[in-house]
PyMOL Python script that loads the backbone (N, CA, C, O; Angstrom):
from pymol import cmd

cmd.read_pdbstr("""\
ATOM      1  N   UNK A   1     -19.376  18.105 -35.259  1.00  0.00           N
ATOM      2  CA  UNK A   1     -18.066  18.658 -34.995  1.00  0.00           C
ATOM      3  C   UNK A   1     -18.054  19.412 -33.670  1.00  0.00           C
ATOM      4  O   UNK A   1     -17.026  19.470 -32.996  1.00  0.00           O
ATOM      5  N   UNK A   2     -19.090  19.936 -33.330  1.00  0.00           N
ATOM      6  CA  UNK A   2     -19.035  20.888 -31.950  1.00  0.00           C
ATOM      7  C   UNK A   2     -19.373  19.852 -30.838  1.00  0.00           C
ATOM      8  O   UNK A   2     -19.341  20.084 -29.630  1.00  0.00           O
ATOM      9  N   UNK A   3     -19.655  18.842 -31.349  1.00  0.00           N
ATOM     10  CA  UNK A   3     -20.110  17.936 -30.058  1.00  0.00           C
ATOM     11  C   UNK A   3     -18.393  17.429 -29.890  1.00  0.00           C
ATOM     12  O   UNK A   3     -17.762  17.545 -28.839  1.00  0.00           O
ATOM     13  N   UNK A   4     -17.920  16.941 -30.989  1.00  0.00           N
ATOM     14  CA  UNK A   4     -16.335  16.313 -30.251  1.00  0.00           C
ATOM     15  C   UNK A   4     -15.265  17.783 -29.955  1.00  0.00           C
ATOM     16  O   UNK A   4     -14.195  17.621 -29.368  1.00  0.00           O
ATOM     17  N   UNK A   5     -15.662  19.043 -30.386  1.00  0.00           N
ATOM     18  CA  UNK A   5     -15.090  19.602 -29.639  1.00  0.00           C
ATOM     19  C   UNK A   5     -15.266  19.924 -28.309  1.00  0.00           C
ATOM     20  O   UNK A   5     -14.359  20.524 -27.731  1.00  0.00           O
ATOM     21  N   UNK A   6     -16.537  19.551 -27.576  1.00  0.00           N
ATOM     22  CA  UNK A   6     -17.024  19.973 -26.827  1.00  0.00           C
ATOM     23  C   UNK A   6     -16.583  18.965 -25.554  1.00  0.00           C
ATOM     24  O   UNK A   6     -16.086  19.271 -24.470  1.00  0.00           O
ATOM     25  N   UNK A   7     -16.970  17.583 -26.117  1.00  0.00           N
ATOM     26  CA  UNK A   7     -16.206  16.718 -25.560  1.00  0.00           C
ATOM     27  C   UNK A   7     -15.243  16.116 -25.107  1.00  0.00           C
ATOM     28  O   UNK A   7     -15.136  15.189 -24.304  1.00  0.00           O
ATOM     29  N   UNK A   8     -14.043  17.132 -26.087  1.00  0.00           N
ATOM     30  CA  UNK A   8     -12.567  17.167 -25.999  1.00  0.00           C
ATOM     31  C   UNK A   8     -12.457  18.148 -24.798  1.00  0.00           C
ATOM     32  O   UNK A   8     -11.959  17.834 -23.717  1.00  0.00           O
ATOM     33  N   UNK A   9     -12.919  19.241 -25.069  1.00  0.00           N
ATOM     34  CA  UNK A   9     -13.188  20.268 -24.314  1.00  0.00           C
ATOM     35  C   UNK A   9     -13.199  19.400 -22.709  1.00  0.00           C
ATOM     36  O   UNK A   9     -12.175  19.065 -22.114  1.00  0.00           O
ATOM     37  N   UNK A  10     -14.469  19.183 -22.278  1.00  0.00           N
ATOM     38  CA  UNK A  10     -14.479  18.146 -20.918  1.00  0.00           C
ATOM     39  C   UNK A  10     -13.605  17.558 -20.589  1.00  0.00           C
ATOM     40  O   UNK A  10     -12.959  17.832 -19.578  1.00  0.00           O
ATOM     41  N   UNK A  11     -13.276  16.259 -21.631  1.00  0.00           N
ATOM     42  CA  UNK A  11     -12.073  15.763 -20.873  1.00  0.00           C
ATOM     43  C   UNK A  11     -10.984  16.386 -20.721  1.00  0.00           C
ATOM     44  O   UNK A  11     -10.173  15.776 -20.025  1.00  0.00           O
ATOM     45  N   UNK A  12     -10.504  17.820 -21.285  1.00  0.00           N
ATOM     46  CA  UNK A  12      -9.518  18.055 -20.998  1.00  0.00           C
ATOM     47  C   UNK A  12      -9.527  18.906 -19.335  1.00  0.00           C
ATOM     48  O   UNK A  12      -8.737  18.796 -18.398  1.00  0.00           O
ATOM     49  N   UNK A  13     -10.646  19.668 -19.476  1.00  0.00           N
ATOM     50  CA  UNK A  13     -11.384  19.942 -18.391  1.00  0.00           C
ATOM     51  C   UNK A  13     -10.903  19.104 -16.802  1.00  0.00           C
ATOM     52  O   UNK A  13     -10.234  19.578 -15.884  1.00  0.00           O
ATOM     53  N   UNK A  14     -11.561  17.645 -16.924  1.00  0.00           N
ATOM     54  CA  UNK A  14     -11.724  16.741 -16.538  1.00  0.00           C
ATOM     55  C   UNK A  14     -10.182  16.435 -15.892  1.00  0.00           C
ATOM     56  O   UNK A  14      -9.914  16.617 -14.704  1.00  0.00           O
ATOM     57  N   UNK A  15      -9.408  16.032 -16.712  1.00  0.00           N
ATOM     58  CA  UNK A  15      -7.803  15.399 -16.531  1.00  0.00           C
ATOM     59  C   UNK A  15      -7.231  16.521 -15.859  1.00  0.00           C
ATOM     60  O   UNK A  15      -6.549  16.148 -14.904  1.00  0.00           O
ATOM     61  N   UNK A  16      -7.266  18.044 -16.043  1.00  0.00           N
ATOM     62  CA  UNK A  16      -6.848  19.136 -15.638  1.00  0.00           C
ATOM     63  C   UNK A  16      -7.008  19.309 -13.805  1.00  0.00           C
ATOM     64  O   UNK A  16      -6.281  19.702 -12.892  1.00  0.00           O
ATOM     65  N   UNK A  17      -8.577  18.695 -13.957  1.00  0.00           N
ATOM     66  CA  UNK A  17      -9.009  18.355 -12.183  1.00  0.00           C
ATOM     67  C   UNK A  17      -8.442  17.502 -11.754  1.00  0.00           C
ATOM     68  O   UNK A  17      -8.291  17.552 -10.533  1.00  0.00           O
ATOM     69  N   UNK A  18      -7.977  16.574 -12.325  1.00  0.00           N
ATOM     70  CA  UNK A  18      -7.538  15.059 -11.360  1.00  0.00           C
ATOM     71  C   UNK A  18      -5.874  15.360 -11.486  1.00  0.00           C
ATOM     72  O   UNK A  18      -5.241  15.326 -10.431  1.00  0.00           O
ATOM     73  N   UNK A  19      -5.323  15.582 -12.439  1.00  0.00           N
ATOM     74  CA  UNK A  19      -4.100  16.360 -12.416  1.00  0.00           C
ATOM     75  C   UNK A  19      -3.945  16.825 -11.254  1.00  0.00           C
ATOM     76  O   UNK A  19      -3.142  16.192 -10.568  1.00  0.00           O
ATOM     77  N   UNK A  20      -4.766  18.333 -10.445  1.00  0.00           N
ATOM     78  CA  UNK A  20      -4.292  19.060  -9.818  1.00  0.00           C
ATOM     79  C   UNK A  20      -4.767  18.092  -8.673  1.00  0.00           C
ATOM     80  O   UNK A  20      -3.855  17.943  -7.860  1.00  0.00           O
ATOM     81  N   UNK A  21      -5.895  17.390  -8.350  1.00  0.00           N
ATOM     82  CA  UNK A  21      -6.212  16.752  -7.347  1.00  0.00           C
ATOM     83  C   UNK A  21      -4.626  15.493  -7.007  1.00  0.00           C
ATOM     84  O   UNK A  21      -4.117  15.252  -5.913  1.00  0.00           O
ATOM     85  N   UNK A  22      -4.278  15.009  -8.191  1.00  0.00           N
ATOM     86  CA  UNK A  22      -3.040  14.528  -7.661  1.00  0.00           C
ATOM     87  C   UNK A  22      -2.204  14.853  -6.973  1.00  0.00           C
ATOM     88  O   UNK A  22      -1.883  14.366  -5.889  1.00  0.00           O
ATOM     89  N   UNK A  23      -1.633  15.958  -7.688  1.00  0.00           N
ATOM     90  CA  UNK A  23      -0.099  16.561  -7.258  1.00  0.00           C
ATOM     91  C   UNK A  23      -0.213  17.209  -6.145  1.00  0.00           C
ATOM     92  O   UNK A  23       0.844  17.554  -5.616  1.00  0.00           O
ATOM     93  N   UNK A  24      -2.029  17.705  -5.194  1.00  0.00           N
ATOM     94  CA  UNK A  24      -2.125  18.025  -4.089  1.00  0.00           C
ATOM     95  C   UNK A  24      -1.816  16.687  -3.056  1.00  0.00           C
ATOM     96  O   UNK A  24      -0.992  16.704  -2.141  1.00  0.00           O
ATOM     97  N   UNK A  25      -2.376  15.940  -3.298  1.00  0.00           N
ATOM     98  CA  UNK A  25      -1.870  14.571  -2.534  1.00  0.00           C
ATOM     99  C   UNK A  25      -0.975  13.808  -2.821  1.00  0.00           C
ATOM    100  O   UNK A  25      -1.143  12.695  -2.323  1.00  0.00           O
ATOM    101  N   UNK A  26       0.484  13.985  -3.789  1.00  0.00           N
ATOM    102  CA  UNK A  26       1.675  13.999  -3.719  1.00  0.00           C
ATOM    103  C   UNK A  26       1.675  15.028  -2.467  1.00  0.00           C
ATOM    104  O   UNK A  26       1.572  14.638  -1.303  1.00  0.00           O
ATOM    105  N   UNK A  27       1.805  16.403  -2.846  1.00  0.00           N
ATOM    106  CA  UNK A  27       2.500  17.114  -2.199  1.00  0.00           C
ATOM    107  C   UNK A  27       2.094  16.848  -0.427  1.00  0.00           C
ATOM    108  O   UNK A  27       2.928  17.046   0.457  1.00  0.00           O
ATOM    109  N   UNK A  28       0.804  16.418  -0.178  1.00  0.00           N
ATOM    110  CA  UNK A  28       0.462  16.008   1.545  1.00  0.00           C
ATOM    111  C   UNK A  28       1.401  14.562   1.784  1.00  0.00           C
ATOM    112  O   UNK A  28       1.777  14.089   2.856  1.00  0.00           O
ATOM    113  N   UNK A  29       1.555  14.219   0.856  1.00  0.00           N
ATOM    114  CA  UNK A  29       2.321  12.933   1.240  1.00  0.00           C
ATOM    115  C   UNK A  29       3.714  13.143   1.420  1.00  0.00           C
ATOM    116  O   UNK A  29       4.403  12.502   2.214  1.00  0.00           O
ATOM    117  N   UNK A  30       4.095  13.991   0.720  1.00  0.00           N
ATOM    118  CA  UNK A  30       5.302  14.782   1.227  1.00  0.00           C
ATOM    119  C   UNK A  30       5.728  15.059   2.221  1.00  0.00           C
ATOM    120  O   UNK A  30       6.781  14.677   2.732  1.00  0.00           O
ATOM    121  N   UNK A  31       4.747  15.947   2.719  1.00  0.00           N
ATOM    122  CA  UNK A  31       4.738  16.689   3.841  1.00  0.00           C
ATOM    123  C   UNK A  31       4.573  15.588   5.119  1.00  0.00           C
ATOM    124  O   UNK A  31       4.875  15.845   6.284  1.00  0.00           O
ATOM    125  N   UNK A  32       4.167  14.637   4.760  1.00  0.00           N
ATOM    126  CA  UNK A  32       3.941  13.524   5.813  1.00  0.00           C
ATOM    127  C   UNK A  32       4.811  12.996   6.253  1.00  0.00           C
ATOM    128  O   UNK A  32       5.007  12.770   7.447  1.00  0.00           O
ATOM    129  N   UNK A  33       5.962  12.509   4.681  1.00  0.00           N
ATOM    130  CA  UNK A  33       7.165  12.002   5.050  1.00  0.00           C
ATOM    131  C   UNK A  33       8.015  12.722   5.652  1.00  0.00           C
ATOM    132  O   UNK A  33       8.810  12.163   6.408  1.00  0.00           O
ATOM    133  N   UNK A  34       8.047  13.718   5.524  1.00  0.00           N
ATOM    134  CA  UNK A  34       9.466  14.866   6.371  1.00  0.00           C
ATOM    135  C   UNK A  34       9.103  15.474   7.129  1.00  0.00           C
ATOM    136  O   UNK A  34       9.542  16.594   7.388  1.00  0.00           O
ATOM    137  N   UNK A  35       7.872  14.705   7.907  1.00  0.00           N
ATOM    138  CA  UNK A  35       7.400  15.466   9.307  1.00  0.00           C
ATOM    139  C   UNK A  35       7.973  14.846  10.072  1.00  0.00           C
ATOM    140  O   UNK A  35       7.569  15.156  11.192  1.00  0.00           O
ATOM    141  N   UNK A  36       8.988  13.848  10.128  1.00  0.00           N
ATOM    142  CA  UNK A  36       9.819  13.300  10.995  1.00  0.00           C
ATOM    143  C   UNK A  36       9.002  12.036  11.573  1.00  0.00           C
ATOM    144  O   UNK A  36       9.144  11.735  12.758  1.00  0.00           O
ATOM    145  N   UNK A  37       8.189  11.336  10.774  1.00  0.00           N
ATOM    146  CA  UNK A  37       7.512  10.263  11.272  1.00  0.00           C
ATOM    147  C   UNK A  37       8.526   8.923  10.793  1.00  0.00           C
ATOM    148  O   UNK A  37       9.243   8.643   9.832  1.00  0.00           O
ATOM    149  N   UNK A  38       8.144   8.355  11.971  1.00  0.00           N
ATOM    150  CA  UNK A  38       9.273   7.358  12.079  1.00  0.00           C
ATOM    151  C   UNK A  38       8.701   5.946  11.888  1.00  0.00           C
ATOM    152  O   UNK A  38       7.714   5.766  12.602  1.00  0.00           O
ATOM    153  N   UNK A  39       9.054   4.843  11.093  1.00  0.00           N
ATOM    154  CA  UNK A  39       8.889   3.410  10.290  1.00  0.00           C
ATOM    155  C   UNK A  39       8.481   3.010  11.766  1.00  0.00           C
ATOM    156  O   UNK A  39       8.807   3.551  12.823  1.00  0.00           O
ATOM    157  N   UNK A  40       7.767   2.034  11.561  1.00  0.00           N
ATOM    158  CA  UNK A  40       7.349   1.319  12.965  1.00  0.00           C
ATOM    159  C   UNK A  40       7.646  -0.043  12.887  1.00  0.00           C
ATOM    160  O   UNK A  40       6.614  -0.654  13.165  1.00  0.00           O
ATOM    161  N   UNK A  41       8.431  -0.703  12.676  1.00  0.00           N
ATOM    162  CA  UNK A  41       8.266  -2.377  12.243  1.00  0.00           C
ATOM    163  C   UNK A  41       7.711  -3.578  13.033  1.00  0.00           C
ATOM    164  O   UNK A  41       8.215  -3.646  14.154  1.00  0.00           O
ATOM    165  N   UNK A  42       7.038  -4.302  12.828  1.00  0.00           N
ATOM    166  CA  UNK A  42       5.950  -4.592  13.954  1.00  0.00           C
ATOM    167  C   UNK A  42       6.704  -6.736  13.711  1.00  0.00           C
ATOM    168  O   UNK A  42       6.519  -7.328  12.648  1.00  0.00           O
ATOM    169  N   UNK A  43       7.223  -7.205  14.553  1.00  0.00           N
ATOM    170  CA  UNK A  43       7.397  -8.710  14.537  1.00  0.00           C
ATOM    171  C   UNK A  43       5.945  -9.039  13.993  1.00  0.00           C
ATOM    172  O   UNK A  43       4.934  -9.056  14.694  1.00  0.00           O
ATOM    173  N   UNK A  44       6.008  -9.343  12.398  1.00  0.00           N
ATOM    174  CA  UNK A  44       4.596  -9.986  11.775  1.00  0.00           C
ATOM    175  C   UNK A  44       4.819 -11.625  11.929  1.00  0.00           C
ATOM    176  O   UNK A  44       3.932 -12.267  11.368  1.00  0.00           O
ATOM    177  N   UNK A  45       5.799 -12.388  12.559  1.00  0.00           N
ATOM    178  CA  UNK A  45       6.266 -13.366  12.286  1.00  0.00           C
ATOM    179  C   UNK A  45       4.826 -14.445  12.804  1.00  0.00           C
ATOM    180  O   UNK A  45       4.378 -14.190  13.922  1.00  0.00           O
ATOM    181  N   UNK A  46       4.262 -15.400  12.143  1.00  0.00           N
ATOM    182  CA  UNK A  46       3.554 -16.017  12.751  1.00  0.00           C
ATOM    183  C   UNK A  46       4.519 -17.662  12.580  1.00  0.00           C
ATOM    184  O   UNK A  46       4.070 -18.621  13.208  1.00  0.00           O
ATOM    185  N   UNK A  47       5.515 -17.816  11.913  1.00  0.00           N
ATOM    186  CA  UNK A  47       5.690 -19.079  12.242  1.00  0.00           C
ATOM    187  C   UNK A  47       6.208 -19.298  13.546  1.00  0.00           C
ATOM    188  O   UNK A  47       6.142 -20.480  13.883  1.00  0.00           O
ATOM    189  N   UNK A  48       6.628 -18.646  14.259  1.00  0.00           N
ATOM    190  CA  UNK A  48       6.992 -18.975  15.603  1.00  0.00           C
ATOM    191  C   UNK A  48       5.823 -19.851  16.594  1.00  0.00           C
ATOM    192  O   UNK A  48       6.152 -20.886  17.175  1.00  0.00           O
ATOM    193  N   UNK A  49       4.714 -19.388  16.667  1.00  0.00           N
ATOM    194  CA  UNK A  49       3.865 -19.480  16.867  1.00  0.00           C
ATOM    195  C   UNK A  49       2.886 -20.542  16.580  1.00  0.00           C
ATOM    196  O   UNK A  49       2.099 -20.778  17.497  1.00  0.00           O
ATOM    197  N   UNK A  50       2.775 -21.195  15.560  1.00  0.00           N
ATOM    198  CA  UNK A  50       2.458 -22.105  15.047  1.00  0.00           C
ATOM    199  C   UNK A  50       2.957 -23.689  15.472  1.00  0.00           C
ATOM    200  O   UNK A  50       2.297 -24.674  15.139  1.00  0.00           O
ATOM    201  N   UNK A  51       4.068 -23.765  16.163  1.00  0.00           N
ATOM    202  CA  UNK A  51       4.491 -25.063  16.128  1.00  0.00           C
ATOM    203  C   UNK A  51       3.652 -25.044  17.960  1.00  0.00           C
ATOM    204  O   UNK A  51       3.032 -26.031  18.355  1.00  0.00           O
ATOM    205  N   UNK A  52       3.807 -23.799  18.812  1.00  0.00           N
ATOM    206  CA  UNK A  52       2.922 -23.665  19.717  1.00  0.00           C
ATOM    207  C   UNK A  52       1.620 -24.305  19.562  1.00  0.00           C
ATOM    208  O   UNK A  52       1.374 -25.396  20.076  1.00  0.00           O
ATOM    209  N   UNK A  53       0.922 -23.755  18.977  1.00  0.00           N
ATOM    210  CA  UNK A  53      -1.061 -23.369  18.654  1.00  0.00           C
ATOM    211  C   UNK A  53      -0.891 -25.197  18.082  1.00  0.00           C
ATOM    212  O   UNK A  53      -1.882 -25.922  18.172  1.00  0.00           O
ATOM    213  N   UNK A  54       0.178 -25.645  17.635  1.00  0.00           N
ATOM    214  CA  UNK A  54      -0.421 -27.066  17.320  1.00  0.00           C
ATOM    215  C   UNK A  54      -0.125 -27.701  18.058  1.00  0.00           C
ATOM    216  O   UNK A  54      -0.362 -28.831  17.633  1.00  0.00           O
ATOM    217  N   UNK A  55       0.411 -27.775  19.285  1.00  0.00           N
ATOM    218  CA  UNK A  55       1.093 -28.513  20.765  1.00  0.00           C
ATOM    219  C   UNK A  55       2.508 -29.335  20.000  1.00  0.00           C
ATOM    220  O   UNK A  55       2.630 -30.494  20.397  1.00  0.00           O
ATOM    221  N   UNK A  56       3.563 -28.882  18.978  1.00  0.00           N
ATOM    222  CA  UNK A  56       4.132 -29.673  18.762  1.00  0.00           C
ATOM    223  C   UNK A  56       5.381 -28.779  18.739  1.00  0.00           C
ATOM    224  O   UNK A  56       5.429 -28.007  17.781  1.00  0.00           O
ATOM    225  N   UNK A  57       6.282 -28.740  19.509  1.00  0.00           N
ATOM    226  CA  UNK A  57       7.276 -27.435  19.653  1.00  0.00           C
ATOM    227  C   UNK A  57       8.361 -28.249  17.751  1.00  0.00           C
ATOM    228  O   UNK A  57       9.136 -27.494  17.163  1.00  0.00           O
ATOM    229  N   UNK A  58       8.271 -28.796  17.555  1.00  0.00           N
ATOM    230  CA  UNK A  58       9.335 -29.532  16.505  1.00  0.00           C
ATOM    231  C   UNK A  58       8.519 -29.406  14.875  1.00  0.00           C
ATOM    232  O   UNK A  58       9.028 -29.866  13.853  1.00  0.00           O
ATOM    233  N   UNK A  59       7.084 -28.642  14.917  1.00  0.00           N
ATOM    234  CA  UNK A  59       6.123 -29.260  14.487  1.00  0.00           C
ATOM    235  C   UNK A  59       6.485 -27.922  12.483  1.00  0.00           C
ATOM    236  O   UNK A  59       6.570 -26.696  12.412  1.00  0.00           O
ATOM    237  N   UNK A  60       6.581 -28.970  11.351  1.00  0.00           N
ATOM    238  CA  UNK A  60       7.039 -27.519  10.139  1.00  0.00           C
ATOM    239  C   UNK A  60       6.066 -26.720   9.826  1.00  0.00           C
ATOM    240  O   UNK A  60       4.859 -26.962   9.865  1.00  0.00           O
ATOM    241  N   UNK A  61       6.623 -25.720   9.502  1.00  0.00           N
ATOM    242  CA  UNK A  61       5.678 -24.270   9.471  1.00  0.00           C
ATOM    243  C   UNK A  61       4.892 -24.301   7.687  1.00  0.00           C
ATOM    244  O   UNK A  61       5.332 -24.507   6.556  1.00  0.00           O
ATOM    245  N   UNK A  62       3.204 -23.887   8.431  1.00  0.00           N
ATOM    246  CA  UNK A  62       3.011 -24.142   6.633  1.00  0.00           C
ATOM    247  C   UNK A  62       3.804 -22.990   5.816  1.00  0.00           C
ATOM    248  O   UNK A  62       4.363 -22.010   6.308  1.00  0.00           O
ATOM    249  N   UNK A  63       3.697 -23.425   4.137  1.00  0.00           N
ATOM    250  CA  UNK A  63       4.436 -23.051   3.951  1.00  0.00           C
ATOM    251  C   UNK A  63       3.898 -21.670   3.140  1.00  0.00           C
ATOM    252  O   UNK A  63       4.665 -20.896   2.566  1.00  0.00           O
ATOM    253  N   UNK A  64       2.231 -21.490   3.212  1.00  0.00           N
ATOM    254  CA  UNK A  64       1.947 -19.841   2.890  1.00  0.00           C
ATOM    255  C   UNK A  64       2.388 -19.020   4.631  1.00  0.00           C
ATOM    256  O   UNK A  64       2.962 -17.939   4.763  1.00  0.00           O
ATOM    257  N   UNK A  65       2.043 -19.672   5.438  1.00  0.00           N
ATOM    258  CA  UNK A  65       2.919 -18.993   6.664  1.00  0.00           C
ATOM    259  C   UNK A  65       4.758 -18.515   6.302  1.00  0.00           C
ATOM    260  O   UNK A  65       5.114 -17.378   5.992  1.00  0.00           O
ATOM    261  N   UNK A  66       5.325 -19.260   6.394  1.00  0.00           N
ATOM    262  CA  UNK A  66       6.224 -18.862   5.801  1.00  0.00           C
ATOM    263  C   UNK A  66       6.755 -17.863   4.474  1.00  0.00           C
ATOM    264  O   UNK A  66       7.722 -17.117   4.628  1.00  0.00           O
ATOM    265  N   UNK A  67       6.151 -17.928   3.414  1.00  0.00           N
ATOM    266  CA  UNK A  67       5.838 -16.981   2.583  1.00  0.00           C
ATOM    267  C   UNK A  67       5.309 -15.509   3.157  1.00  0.00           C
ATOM    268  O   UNK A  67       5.827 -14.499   2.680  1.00  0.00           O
ATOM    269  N   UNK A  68       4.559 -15.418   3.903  1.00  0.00           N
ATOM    270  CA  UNK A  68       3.890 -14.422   4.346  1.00  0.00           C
ATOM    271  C   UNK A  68       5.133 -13.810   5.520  1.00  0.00           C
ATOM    272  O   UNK A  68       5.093 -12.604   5.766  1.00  0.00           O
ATOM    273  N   UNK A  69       5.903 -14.428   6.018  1.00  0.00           N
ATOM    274  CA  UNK A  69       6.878 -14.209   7.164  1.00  0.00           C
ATOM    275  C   UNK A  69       7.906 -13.953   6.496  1.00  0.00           C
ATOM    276  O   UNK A  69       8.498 -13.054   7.092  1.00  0.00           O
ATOM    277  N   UNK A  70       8.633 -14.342   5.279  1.00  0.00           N
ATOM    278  CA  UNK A  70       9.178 -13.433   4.509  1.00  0.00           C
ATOM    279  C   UNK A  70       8.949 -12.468   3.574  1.00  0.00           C
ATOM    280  O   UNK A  70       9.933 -11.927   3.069  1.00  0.00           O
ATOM    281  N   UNK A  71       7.810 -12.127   3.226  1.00  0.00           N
ATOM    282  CA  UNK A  71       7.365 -11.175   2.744  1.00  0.00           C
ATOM    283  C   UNK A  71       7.379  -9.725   3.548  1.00  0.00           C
ATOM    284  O   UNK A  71       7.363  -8.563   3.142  1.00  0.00           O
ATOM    285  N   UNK A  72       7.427 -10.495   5.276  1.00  0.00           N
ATOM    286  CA  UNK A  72       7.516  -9.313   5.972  1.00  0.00           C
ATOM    287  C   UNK A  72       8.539  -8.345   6.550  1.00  0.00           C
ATOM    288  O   UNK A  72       8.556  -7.289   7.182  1.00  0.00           O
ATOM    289  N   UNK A  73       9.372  -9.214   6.026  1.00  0.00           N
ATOM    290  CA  UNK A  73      11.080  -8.539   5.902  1.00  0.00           C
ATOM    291  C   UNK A  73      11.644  -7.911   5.130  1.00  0.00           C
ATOM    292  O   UNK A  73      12.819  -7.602   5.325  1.00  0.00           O
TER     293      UNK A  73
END
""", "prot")
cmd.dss("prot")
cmd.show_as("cartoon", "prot")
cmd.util.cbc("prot")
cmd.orient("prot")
């Protein structure tokens, strides 16, 4: 009986640390967002590019390229 209290004991211990270790890195992430940092959006587009790199300006885009080029929107 003193061993599962003891053990209860820990993990509660335990969850109590990662608890507070969370809500400290919520709260920095916070602070990150309303430091006035601004979205950067970067042209990820690679099908453009592709009909290039294969010498065929007419040439269809694969189609996990494409997937991946709307994913980036």
């Amino acid at each position: 009986m003193v061993t599962l209290e003891y053990n209860l004991a820990m993990a509660a211990a335990k969850l109590r640390q990662e608890i507070a270790e969370s809500r400290a890195e919520i709260e920095k992430l916070r602070k990150q967002m309303s430091s006035g940092m601004h979205t950067v959006h970067k042209d990820l587009s690679l099908i453009s590019l592709v009909p290039k790199w294969s010498g065929a300006e007419n040439a269809t885009p694969l189609e996990f390229l494409a997937s991946i080029d709307r994913a980036a929107f």
